[in-house]
N, C-alpha and C positions, 0 to 999 in steps of 0.2 A: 588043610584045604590048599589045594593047586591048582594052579593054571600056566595055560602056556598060549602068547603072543606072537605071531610070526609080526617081525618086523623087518627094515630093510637099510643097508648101509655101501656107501663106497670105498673103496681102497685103490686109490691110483683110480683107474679110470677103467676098473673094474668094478661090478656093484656083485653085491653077495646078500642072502637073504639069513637072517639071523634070529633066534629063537630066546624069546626072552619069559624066562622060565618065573614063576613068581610063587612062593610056599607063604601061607597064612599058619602059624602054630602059636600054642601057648610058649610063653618064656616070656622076657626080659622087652619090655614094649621098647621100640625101634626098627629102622627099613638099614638095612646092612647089604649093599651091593658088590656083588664080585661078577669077577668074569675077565681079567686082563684088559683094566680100563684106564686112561689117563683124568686125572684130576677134574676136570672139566668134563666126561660123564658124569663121574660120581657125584659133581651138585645135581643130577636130576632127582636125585632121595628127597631135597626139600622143597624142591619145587614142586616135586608133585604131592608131599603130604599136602600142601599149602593149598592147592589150587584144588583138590579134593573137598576138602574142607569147605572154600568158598563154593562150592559147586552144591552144595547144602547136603552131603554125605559127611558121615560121622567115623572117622577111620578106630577100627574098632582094638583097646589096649594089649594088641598083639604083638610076637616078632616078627617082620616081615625080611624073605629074606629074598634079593633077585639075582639071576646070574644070568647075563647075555653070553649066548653061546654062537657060534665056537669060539672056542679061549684062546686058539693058538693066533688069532686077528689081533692086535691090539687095536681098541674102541678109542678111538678121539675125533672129537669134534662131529660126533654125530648126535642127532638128536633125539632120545630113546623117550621125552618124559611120556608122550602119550603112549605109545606102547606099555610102557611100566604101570601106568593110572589104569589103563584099561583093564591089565593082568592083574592087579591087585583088585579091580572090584568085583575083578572075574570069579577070585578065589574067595571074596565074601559075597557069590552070589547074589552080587546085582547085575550084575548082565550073565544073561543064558552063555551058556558053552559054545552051543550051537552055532551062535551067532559068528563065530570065532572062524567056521570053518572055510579053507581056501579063501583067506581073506588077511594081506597084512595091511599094519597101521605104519604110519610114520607122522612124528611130528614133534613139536618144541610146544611146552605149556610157560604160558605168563602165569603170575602170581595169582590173578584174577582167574584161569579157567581160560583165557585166548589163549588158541592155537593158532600159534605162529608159525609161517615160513621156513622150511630149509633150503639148505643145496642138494643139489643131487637126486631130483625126485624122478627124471627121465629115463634115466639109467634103472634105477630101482623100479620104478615100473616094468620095463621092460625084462626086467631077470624073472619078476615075479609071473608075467604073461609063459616066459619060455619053463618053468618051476609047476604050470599047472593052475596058479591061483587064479580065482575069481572076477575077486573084488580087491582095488586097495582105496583105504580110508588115509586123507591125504588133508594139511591144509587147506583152504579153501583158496587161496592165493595161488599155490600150484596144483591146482586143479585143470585148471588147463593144458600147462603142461604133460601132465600126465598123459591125459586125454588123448594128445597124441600118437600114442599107443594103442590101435587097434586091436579089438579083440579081445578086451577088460574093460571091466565098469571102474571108476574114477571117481571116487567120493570126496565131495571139498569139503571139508567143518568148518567150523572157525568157534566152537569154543567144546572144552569136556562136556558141557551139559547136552550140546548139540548129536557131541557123539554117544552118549550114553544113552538117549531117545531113541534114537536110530540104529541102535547094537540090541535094543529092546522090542524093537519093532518087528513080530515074527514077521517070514515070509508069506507073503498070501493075505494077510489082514489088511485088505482098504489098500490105497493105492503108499508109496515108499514115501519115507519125511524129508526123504532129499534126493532129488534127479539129478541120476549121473551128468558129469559135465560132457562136453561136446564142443567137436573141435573140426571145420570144414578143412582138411589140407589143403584140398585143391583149389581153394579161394586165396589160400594165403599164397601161393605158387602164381596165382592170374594176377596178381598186384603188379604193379608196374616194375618191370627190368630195373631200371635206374630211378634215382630221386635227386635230389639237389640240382643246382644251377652248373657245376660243372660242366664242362664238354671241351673235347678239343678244337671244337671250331675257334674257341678263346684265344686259341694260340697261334699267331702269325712268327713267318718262318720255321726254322728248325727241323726242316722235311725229313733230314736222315736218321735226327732221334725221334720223331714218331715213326717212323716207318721201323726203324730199330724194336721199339716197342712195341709194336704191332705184331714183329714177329715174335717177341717174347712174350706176347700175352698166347699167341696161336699156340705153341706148345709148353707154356708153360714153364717159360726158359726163369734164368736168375739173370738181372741185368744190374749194371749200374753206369750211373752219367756220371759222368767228369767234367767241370767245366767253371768259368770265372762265377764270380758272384751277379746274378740278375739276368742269369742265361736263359730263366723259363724251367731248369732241372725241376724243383719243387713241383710248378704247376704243370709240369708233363705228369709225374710219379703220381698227382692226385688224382688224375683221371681217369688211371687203367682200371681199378673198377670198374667202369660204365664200358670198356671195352672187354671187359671178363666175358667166358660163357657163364649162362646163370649156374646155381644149384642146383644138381639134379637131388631129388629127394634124399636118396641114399648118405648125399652127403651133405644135407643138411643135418638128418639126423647124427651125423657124426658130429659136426660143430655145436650143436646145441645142447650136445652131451658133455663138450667140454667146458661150455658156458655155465651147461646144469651143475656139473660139479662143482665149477669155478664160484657160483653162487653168483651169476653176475645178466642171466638172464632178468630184462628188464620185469617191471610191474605188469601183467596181462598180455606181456611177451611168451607166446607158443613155441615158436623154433625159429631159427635165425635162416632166410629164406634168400642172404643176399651173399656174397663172398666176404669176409672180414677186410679190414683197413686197419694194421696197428703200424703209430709212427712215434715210437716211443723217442723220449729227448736221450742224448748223448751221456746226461751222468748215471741212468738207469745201471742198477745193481746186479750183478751174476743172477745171485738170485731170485731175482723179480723178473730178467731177461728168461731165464731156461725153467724158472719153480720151485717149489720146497715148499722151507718154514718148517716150523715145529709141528704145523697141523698142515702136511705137502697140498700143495694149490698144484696147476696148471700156471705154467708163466706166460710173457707175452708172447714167445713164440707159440706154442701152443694154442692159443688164442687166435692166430691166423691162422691155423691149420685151415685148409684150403682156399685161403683167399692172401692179400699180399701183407709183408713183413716192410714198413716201408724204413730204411734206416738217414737221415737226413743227416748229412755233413759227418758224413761215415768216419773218415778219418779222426775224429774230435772224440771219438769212444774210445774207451781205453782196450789195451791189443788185446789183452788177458778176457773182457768181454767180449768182444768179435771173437778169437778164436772159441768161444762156447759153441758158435754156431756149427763149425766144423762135424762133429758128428750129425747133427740133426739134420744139414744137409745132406748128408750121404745116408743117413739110414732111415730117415721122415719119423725120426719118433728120441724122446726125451728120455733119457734115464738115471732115475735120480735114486741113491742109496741113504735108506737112514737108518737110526735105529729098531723103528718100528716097521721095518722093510722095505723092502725094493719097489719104487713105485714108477710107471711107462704112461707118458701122454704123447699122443700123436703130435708131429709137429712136420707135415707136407702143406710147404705154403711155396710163395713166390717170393725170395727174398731181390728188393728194389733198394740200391743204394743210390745215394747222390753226394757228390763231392767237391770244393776245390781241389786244384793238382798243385797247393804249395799253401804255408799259412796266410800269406797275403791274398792266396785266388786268384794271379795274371799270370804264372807260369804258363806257357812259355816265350810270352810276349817280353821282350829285354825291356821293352821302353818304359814296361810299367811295374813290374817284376823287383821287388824290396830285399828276396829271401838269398842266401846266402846258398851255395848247393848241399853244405852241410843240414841246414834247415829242413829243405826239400826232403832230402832224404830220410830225416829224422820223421817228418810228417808224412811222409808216406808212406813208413817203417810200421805203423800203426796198423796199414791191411796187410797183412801176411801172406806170405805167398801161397801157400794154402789155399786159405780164404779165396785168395782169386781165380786157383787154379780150379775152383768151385762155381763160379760164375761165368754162366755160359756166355754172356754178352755185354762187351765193354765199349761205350760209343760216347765221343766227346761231342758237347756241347757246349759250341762256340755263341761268340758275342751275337745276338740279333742286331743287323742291318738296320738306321733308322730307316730305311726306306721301305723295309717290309712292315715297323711301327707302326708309320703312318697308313699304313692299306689299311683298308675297313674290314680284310679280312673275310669279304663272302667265298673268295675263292678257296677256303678251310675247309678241310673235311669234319664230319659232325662224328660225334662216338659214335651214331648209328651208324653210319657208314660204313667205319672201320669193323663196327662188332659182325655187321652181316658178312667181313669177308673173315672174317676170325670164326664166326659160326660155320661156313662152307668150309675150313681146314679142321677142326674141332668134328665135323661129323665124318670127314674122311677119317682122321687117326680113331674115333668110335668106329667104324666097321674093322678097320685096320686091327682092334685090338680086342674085340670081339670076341666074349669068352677068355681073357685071360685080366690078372689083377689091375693093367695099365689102364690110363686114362690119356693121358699123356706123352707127346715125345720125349720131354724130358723125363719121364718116368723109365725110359730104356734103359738097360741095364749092356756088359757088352755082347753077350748073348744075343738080345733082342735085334741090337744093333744087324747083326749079321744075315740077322734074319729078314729085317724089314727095314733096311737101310739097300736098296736094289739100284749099283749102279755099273757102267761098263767098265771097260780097261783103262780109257781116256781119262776118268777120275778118277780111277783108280791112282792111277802113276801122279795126279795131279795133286793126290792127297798125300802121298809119299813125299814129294817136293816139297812141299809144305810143313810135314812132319819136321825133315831136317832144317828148312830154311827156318822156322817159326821157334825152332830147339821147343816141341811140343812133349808136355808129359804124355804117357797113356791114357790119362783121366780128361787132359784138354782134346789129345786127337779125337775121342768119342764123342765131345759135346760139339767138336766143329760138324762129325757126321751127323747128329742131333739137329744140328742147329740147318744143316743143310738139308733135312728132309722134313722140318717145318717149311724153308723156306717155300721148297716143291711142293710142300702141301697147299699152300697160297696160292699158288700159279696152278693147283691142278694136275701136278704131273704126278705119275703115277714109278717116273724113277727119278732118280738127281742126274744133273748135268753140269756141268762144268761152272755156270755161273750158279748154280745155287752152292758148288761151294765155297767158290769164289767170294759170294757178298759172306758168307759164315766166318771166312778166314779174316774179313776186313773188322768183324765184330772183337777179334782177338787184338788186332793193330794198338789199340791206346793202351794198353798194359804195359805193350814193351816199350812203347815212345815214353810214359813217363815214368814206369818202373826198372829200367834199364838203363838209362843212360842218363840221367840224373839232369842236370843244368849244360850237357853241354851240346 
């Protein structure tokens, strides 16, 4: 007796559909699984006698033998046992064939017969909709998720016995024993922009690093503050959220895939609808920062894939971590080698650093200034030059004035404020890039540059100046044009002028005041 299971698995942040073949014969009674699988599949053989068992089916003194295919995948840390239970009772004819067809299962069995939870159901849905299939029978926990997925029915269980009723249940007799789940997008999209108490009306003073910010939220730039301890750096970096453009679908579903996989979408959580916020601490591990493990995750950059990477007290990370970021900023995606193959997560986020400019935090004030110049250098030897020559905008932030303390502060712009002039530059670069992969000005490439970077002679020659005065790489001269046809995009103009690239080239200034010339 035979049968065959379509089931569903990920690999990196690709998902694939997998056939899980199941032979009922006489011989040597035991379930014996092959298929190129890591240790942690193969307990599904007793899980599922087990929960069969409890489920008041009698597994009959056969060999059973399963082989998940294709073999050339190596299988870990996926969850095959419902699939497996289903195929084996398939082949001693308790559940109809039919029942089987364009339709996979996924799921984890308890001892008892509950079907549990996986990761990764969003993606696997989605493969199985583009593959043709039906129906997928799914926990009933990520049944919502699924859901998601237009244009498939989404079956939630929550125990074997549940699904065995309902794999029993021909089509057309009486009305189904379980109604697909259902999932409003467009409700979850109407929720409110922001949540929390945040906003930047909170913040008195510090006019040039919010406006700094402003422009780097507009396109999408990489920024970071510099500045003493208690300058406000933190509580600016938390707010750009509520200044983000929302999600647009597209790319929510992207992020919620990586969460799917990551197994970190919350309880009755559908799709993540808001831009991310990770502000991981300074002793975070390589591998927890870019992914892996034995059983490869998504790490935290990934996990901000399109919303912000906040990095706090930058310098304090060890160099060998920060340089990780180096590729991911330049090519918006992770790539991690292991034994069991090549595994790619996205990782286009907004990377936000904050920092002192020395271990004490008053450089370059003498009067209060503890560090030695050897020090200095040594502690800001930590961001590499690289790293920086990566970040489109660097703006110090000085001591707040008590005199701006004391103001009550109505004269503060609210996040709404700022977002509506971030959303009018945000819809000009969307007609701007219109039918091609960008989003973003920071997303230009130097091609794009040339293309949609429209300016006269005047800046021309001014950007030239600049070049050599600035000792600019290749890689900074394009983010100052970047950064200068954000600017334009704020003001509305439809070319750069002399002052948009003017305040761009001022966003380069504190790198060299503190990374060049040290204490003196």
């Amino acid at each position: 007796m035979y049968s065959t299971v379509t089931s569903g698995a990920v690999h990196g942040m690709e998902s694939y559909l997998m056939q899980v073949e199941v032979d009922v014969s006489d011989g040597l009674p035991g379930m014996f699984m092959v298929g190129f699988m890591s240790a942690d599949v193969k307990e599904a053989s007793e899980r599922v006698r087990v929960s069969i068992r409890n489920a008041g089916i009698r597994l009959l003194p056969k060999k059973i033998t399963v082989n998940l295919s294709p073999a050339s995948i190596r299988k870990q840390g996926i969850a095959v046992d419902l699939p497996v239970a289903v195929g084996i009772l398939t082949a001693m004819e308790e559940i109809p064939a039919a029942a089987l067809h364009k339709t996979i299962i996924v799921g984890e069995l308890g001892l008892n017969g509950e079907v549990k939870p996986v990761r990764g159901i969003l993606p696997i849905v989605r493969k199985a909709l583009q593959e043709g299939y039906a129906t997928c029978i799914v926990p009933k926990e990520n049944a919502q998720e699924g859901a998601v997925i237009r244009g498939i029915k989404t079956i939630g269980v929550s125990t074997l016995t549940e699904t065995i009723e309902y794999l029993r249940s021909a089509p057309g007799e009486g009305a189904p024993t379980i109604t697909p789940a259902v999932v409003d997008i467009k409700s979850l999209f109407q929720k409110g922009v922001t949540e929390g108490d945040e906003d930047f009306s909170d913040i008195n003073g510090q006019s040039a690093v919010k406006r700094a910010v402003e422009v780097a939220a507009a396109g999408f730039h990489h920024i970071l503050l510099v500045g003493p301890p208690g300058s406000g750096k933190s509580m600016v970096a938390k707010r750009i959220p509520g200044i983000l453009p929302p999600l647009a679908e597209e790319e929510s579903m992207e992020v919620s895939t990586i969460y799917s996989v990551a197994g970190l979408l919350k309880p009755g959580q559908t799709l993540i609808t808001k831009r991310p916020f990770l502000s991981p601490h300074h002793t975070i591990t390589q591998s927890a920062l870019a992914g892996g493990g034995n059983t490869p995750r998504p790490g935290v950059i990934s996990l901000a894939h399109r919303g912000v990477l906040f990095l706090d007290e930058l310098a304090e990370f060890r160099r060998g971590t920060l340089d990780l970021l180096r590729q991911p900023l330049e090519d918006h995606a992770v790539h991690i080698a292991r034994h069991g193959g090549t595994y790619s997560y996205p990782a286009d986020f907004m990377l936000v650093g904050a920092m002192n400019p020395c271990p004490c935090g008053y450089f370059p004030d003498l009067n209060k200034c503890r560090c030695s110049e050897k020090d200095i250098k040594r502690y800001l030897g930590h961001v590499s030059g690289p790293i920086l020559d990566r970040i489109d905008i660097c703006i110090e932030a000085p001591r707040v004035a008590v005199e701006e303390l004391d103001s009550s502060g109505a004269a503060n712009e609210s996040s709404e404020t700022i977002r509506k002039r971030i959303l009018q530059a945000r819809e000009i670069q969307r007609r701007r890039f219109q039918g091609t992969s960008l989003r973003f000005n920071a997303d230009m490439g130097p091609t794009h540059v040339k293309k949609y970077c429209r300016m006269g002679q005047k800046e021309k020659l001014l950007l030239q100046r600049l070049f050599h005065t600035m000792d600019l790489s290749a890689r900074a001269y394009h983010r100052v044009v970047k950064l200068s046809r954000t600017i334009a995009d704020l003001d509305g103009s439809e070319t750069i002028n002399e002052a948009h690239i003017t305040e761009a080239a001022c966003y380069r200034m504190t790198d060299m005041k503190y990374w060049n010339n040290g204490k003196d």
